[in-house]
C-alpha positions as a Markdown table, in Angstrom:
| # | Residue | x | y | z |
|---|---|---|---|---|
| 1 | Unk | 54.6 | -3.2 | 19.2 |
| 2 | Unk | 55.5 | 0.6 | 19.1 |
| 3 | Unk | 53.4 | 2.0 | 15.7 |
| 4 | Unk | 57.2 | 3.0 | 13.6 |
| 5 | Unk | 57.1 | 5.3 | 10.9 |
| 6 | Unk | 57.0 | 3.8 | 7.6 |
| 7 | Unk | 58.9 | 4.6 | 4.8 |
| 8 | Unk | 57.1 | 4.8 | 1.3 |
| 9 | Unk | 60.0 | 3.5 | -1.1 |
| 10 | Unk | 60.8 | 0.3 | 1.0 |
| 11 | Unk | 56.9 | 0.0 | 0.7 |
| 12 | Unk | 57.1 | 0.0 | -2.6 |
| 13 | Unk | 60.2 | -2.4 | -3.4 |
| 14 | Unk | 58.8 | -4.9 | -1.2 |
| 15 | Unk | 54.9 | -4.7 | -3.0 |
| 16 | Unk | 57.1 | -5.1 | -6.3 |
| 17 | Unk | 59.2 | -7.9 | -4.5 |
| 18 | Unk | 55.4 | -10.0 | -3.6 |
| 19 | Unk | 54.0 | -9.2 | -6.6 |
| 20 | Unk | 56.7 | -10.6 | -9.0 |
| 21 | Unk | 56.7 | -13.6 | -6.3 |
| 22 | Unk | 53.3 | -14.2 | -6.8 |
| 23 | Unk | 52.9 | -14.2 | -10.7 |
| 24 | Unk | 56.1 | -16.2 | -11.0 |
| 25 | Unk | 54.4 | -19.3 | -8.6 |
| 26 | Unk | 51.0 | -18.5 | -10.6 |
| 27 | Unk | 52.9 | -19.3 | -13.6 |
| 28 | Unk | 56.5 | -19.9 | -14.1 |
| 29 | Unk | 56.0 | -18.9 | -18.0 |
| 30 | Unk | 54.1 | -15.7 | -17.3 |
| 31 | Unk | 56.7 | -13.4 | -18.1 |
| 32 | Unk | 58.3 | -15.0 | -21.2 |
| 33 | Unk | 55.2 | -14.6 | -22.9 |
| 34 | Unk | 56.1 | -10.9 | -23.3 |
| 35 | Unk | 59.8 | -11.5 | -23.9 |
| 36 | Unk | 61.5 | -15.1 | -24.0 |
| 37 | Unk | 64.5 | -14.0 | -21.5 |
| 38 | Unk | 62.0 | -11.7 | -19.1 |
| 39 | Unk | 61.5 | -14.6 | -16.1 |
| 40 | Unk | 65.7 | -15.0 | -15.6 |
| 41 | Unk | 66.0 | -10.8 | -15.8 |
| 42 | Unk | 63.0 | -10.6 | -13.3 |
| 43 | Unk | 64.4 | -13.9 | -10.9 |
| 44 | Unk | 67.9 | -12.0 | -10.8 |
| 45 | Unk | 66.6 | -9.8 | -8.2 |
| 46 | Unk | 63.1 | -10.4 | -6.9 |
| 47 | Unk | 64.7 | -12.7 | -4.2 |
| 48 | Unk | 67.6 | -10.9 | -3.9 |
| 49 | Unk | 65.5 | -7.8 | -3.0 |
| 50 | Unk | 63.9 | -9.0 | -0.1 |
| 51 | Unk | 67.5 | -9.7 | 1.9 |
| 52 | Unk | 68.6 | -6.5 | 0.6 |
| 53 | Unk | 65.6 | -5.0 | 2.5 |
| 54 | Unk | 66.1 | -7.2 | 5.2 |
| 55 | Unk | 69.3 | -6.1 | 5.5 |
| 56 | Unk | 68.2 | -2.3 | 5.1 |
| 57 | Unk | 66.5 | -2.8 | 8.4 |
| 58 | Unk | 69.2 | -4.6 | 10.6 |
| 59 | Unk | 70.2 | -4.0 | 14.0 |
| 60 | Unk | 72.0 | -5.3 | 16.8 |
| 61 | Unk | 69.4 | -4.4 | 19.6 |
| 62 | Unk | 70.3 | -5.3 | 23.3 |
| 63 | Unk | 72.3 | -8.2 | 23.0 |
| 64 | Unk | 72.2 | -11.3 | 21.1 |
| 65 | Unk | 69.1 | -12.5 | 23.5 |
| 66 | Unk | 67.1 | -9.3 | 22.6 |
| 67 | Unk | 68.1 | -9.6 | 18.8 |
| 68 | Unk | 67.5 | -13.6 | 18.6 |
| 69 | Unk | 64.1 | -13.2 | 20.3 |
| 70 | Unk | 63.4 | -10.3 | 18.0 |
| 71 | Unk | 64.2 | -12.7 | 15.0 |
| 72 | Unk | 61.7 | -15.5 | 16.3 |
| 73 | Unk | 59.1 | -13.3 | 16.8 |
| 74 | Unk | 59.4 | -12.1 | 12.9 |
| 75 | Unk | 60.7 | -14.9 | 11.4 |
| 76 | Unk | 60.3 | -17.8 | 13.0 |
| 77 | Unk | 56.8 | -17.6 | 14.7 |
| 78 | Unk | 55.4 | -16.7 | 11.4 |
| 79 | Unk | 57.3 | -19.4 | 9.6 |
| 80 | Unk | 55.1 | -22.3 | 12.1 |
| 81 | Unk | 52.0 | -20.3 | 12.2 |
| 82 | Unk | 51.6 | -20.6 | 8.2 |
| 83 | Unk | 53.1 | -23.9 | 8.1 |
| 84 | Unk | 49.7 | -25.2 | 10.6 |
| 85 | Unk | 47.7 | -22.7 | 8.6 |
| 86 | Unk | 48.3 | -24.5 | 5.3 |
| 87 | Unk | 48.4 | -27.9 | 7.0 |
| 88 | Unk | 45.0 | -26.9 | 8.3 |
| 89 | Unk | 43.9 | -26.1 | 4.7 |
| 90 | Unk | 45.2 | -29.3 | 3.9 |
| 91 | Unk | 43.0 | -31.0 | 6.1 |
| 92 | Unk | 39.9 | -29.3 | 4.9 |
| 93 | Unk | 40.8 | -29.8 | 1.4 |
| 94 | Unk | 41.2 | -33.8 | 2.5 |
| 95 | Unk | 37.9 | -33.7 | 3.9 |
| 96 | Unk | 36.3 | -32.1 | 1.5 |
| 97 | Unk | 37.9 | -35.2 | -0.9 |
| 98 | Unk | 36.4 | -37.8 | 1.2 |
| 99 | Unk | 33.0 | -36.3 | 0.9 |
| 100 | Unk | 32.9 | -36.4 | -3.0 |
| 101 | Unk | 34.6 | -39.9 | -3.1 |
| 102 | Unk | 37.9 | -37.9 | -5.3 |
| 103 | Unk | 41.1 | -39.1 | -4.5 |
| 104 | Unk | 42.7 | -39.0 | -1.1 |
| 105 | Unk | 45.4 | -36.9 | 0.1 |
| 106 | Unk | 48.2 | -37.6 | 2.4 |
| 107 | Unk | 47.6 | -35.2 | 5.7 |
| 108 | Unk | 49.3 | -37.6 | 8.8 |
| 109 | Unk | 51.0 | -35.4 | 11.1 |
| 110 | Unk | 54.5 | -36.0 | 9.9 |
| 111 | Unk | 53.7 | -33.7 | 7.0 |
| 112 | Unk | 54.0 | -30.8 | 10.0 |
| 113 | Unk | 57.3 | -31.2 | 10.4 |
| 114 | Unk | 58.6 | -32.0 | 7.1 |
| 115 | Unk | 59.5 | -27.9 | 6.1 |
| 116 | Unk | 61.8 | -28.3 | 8.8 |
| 117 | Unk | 63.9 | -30.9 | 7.2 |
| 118 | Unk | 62.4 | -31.1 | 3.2 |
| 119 | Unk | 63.7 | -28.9 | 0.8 |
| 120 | Unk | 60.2 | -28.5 | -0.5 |
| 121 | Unk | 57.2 | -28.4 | 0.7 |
| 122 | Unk | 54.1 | -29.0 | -1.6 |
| 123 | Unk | 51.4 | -27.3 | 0.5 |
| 124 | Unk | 53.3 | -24.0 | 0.2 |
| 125 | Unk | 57.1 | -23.8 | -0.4 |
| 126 | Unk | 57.1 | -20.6 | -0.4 |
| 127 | Unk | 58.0 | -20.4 | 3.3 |
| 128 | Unk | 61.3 | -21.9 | 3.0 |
| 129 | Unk | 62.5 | -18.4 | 2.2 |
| 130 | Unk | 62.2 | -17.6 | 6.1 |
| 131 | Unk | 64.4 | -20.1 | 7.8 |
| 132 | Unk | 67.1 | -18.6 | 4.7 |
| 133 | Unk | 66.1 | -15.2 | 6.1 |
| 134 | Unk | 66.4 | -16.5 | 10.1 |
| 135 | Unk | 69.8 | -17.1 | 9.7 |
| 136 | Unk | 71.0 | -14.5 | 7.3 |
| 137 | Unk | 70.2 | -12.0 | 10.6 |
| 138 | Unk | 72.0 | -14.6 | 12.9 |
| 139 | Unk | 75.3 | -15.2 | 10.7 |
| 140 | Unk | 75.4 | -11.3 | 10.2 |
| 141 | Unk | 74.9 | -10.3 | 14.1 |
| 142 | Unk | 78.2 | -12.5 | 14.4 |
| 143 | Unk | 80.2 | -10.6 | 11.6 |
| 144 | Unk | 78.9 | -7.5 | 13.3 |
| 145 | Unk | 80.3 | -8.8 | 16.5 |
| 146 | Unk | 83.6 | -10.4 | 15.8 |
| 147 | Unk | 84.6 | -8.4 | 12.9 |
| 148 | Unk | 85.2 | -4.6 | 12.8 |
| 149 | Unk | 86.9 | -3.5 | 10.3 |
| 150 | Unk | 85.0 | -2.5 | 6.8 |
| 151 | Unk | 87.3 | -4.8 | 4.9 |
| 152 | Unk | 87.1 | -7.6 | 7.5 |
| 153 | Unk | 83.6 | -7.3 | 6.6 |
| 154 | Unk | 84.1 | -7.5 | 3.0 |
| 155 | Unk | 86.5 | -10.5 | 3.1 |
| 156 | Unk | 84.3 | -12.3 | 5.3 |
| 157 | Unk | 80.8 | -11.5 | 2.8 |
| 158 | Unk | 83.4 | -12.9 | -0.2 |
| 159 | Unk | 84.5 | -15.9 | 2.0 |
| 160 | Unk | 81.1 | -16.8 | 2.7 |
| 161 | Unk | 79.2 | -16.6 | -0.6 |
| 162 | Unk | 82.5 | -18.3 | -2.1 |
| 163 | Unk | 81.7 | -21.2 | -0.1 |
| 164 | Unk | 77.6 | -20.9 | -0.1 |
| 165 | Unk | 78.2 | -20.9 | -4.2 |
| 166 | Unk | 80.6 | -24.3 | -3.9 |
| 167 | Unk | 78.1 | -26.0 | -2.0 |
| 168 | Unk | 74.9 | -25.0 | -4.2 |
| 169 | Unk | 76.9 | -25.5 | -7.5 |
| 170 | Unk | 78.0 | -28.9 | -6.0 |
| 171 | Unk | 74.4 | -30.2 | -4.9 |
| 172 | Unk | 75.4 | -29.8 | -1.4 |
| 173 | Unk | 72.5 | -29.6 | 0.3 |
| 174 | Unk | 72.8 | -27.6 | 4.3 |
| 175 | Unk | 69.8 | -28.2 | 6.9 |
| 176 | Unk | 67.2 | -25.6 | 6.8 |
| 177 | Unk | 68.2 | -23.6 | 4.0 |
| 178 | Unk | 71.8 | -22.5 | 5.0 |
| 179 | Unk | 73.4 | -23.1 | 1.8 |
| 180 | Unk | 71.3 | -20.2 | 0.3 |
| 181 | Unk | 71.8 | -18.5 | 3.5 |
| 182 | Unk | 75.3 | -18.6 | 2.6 |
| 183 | Unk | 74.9 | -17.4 | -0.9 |
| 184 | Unk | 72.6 | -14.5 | -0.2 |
| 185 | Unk | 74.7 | -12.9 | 2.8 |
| 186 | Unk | 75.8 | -10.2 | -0.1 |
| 187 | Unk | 72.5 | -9.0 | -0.8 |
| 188 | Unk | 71.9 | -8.3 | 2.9 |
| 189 | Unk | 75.0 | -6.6 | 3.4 |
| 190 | Unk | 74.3 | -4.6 | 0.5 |
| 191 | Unk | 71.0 | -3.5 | 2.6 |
| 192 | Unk | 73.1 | -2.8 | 5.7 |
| 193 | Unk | 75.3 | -0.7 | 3.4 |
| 194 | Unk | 72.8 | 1.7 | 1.8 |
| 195 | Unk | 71.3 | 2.5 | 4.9 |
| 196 | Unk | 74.4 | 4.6 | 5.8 |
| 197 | Unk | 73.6 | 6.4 | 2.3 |
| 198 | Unk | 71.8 | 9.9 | 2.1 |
| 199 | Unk | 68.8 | 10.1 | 0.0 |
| 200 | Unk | 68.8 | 11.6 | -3.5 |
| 201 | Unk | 67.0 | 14.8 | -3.9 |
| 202 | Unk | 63.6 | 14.3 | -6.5 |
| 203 | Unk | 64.3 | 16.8 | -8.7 |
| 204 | Unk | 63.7 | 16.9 | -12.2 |
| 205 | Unk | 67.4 | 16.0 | -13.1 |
| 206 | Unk | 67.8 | 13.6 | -10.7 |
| 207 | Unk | 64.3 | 11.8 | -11.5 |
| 208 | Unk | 65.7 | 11.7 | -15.1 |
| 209 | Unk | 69.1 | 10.6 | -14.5 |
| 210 | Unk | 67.5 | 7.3 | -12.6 |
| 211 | Unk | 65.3 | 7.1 | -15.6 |
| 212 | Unk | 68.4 | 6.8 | -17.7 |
| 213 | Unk | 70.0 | 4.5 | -15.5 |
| 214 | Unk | 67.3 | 2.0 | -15.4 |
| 215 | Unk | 67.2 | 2.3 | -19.0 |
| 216 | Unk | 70.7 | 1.8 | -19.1 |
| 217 | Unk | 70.7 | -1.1 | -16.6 |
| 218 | Unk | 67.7 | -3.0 | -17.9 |
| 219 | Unk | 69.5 | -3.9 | -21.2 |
| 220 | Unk | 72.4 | -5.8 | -19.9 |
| 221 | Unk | 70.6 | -7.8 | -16.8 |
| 222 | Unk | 68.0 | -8.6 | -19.5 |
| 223 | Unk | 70.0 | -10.0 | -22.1 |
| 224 | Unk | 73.3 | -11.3 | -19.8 |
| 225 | Unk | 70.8 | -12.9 | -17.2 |
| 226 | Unk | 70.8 | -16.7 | -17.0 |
| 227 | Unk | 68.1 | -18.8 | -14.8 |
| 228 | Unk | 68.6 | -19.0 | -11.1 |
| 229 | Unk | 67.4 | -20.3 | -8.2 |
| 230 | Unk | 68.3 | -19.8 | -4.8 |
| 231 | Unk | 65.5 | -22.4 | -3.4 |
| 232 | Unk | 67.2 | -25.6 | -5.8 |
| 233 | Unk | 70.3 | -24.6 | -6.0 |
| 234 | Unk | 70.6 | -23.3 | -9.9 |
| 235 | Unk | 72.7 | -21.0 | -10.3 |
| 236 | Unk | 74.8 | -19.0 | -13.2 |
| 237 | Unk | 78.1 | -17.9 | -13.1 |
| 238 | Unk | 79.5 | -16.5 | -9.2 |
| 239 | Unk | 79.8 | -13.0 | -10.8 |
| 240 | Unk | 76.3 | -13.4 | -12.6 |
| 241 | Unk | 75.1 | -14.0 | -9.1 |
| 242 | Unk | 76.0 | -11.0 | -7.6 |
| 243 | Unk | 77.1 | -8.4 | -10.2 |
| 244 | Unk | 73.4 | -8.4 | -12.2 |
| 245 | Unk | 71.3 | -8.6 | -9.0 |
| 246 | Unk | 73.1 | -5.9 | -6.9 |
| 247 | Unk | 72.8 | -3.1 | -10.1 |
| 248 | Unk | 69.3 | -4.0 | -10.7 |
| 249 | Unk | 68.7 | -3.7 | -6.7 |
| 250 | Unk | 70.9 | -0.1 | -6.7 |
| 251 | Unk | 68.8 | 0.7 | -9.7 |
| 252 | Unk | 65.5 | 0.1 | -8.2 |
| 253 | Unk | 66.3 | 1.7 | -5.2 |
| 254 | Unk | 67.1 | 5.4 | -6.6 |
| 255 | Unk | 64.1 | 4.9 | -8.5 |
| 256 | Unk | 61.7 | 4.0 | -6.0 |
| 257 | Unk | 63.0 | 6.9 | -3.9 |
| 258 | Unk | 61.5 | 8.9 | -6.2 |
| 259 | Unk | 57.8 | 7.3 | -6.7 |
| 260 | Unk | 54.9 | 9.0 | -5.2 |
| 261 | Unk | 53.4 | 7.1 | -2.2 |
| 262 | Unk | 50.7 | 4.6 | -3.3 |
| 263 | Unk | 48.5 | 3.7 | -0.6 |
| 264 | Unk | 47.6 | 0.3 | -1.9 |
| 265 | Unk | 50.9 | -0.6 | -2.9 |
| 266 | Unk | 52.2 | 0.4 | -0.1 |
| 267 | Unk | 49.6 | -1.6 | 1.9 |
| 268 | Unk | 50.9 | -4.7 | -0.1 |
| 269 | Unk | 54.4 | -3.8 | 0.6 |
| 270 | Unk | 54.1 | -3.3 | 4.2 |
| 271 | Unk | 52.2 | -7.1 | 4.5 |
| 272 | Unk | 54.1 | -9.1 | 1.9 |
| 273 | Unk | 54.9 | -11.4 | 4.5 |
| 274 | Unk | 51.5 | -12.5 | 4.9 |
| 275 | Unk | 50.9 | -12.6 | 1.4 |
| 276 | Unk | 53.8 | -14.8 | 1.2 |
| 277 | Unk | 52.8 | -16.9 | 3.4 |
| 278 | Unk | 49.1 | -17.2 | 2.1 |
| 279 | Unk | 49.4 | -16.7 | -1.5 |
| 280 | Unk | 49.4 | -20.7 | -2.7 |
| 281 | Unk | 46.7 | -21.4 | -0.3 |
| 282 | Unk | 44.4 | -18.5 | -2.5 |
| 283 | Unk | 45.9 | -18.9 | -6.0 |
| 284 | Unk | 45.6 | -22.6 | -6.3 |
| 285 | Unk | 42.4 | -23.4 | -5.8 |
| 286 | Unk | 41.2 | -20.1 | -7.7 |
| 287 | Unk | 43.6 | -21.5 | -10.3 |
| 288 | Unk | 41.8 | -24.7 | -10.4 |
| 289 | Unk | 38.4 | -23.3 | -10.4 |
| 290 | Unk | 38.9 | -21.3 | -13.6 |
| 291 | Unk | 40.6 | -24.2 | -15.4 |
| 292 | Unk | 38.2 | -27.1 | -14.7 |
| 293 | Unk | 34.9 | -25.3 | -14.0 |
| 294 | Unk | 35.3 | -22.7 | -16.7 |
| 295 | Unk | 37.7 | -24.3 | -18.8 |
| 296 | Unk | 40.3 | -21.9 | -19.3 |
| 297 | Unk | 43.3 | -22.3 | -20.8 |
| 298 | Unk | 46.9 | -21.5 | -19.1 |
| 299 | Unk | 48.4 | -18.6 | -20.7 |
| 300 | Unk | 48.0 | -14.4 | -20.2 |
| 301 | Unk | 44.4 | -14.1 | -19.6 |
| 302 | Unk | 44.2 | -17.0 | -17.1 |
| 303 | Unk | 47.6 | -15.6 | -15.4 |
| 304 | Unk | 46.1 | -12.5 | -15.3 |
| 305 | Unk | 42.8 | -13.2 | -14.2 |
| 306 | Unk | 44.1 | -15.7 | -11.1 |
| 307 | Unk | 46.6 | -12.8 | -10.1 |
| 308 | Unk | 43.8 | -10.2 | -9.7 |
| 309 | Unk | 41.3 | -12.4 | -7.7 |
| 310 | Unk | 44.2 | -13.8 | -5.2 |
| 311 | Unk | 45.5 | -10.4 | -4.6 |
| 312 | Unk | 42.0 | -8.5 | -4.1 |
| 313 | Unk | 41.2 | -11.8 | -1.3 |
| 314 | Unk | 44.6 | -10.9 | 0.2 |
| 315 | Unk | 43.5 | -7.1 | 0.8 |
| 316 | Unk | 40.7 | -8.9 | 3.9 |
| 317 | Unk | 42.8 | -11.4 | 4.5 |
| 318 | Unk | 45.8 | -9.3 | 5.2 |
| 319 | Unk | 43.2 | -7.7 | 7.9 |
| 320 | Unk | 41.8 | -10.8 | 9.7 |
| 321 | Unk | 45.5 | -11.8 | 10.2 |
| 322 | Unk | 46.7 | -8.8 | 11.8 |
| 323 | Unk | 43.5 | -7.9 | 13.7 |
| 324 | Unk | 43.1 | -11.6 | 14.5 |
| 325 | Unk | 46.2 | -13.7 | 14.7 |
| 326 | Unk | 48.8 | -10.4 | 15.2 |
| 327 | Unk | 51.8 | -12.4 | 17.2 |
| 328 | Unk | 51.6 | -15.1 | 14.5 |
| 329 | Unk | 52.1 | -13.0 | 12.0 |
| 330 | Unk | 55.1 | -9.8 | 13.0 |
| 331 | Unk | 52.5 | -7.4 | 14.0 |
| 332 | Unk | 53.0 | -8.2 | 18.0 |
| 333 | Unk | 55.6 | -9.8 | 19.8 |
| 334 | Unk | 55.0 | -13.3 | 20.4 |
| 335 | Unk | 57.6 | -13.4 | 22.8 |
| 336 | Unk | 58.0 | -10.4 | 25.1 |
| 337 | Unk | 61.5 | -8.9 | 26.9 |
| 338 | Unk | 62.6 | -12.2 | 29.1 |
| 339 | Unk | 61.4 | -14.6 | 26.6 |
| 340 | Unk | 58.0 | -14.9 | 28.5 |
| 341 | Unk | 54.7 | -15.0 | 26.6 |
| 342 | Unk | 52.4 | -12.2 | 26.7 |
């Protein structure tokens, strides 16, 4: 894969994006500790984000061969490869059971293909957010084809998400995560948008004016946020869906523009998908290991101190996956031009 230049401020949205991801699955209460409507403010956009950045980054490529064979390689292949990477934890965790005499655990080989057709997936749901991304690009590519005009486009965006929100509020539940795909088609247009956008200057006004505006923004997505959840089909009000997420995205955006790079952020940033496919198989057992061998309790410290260890064993884990296992994990095509393995 051709080295592409990276760009600091999507860097540093997505580090924020993995980060907020992570603490959240460490604990769901973390951030209501600090302020008892925090979690739905934060959950508004974290999600959200990540299509908008997808969407940042779309293209049509050569063809609809060329741009589905670009989506497995990124999406797809990484999707399986951490699905057998946990199962294979699984399986070590199982045999580690049997050798203490603790209590078994189901690993058959069904439990490989049940992300493909379960809503959840205990050894780590976190993955079901790819098949929603997979065909987010795919439903896209065919707006992009069959519809040209801008507000074809817009209609279509409306007419899907209308229809994504009926089926969520309704409990209707789509193979492989299309109902959410459905709902979150906004946010990744909203990505496609901005990119035709020019830059604002960092200049002393302009850094305070987005200083002002997150200000101004935080207040209202804090206290008008209600809980949602793209994954179980939760969701608020259809203009609390879109409205609070898409200003606190815009918001981020212009302020990110302006941050100063940050190497190790920016490291996160630029492998979140590793982290979020490898996060649960660190955190849980570290999680474990400080509650039953040290006797912690759950709250701040423990969130804290869980949060720290798992990311600082993602920094080499993040290296032996792209130096090792590259075309599992978006760093290499697994499939080259021609759909013919390396």
């Amino acid at each position: 894969m051709m080295a592409q230049q990276r760009i600091a401020y999507i860097d540093f949205m997505k580090c924020l994006c993995i980060m907020l991801i992570v603490m959240y699955h460490i604990d769901h209460e973390f951030f209501n500790y600090f302020a008892p409507n925090l979690n739905n403010a934060l959950q508004a956009f974290r999600l959200p984000m990540y299509y908008f950045l997808s969407g940042y980054f779309f293209k049509l490529y050569n063809g609809f061969a060329d741009f589905t064979r670009r989506k497995v390689n990124n999406i797809l292949v990484p999707f399986v490869f951490f699905v057998v990477l946990a199962y294979g934890v699984r399986c070590v965790e199982a045999g580690l059971r049997l050798s203490i005499g603790a209590e078994p655990i189901d690993v058959s080989p069904v439990r490989l293909v049940e992300p493909f057709y379960m809503r959840s997936w205990e050894m780590t749901g976190p993955l079901w957010f790819l098949l929603s991304l997979f065909w987010v690009n795919v439903i896209f590519y065919a707006l992009q084809r069959f519809i040209k005009p801008v507000w074809g486009m817009v209609v279509a965006t409306v007419v899907i998400s209308v229809l994504g929100y009926w089926l969520m509020v309704n409990k209707v539940m789509l193979p492989l995560m299309l109902d959410t795909s459905l709902v979150a088609m906004p946010y990744f247009i909203l990505g496609w948008a901005m990119k035709k956008a020019k830059p604002i200057p960092s200049t002393p006004v302009w850094n305070l004016c987005r200083v002002l505006l997150l200000c101004v923004v935080a207040v209202p997505i804090y206290l008008m946020s209600e809980f949602m959840n793209l994954h179980f089909q939760v969701l608020p009000s259809y203009w609390k869906v879109y409205v609070l997420p898409c200003c606190a995205i815009l918001t981020l955006f212009l302020v990110c523009m302006a941050l100063p790079r940050i190497p190790v952020l920016c490291h996160y940033g630029r492998y979140s998908l590793i982290i979020l496919g490898t996060h649960p198989l660190l955190f849980l057992p570290i999680r474990s290991v400080c509650i039953l061998r040290f006797g912690m309790e759950p709250g701040i410290g423990l969130t804290l101190l869980v949060f720290i260890l798992t990311m600082l064993l993602e920094w080499p884990l993040i290296w032996l996956l792209k130096t090792y296992a590259p075309r599992f994990t978006a760093q290499q095509p697994f499939f080259k031009d021609g759909w013919k393995l390396r």
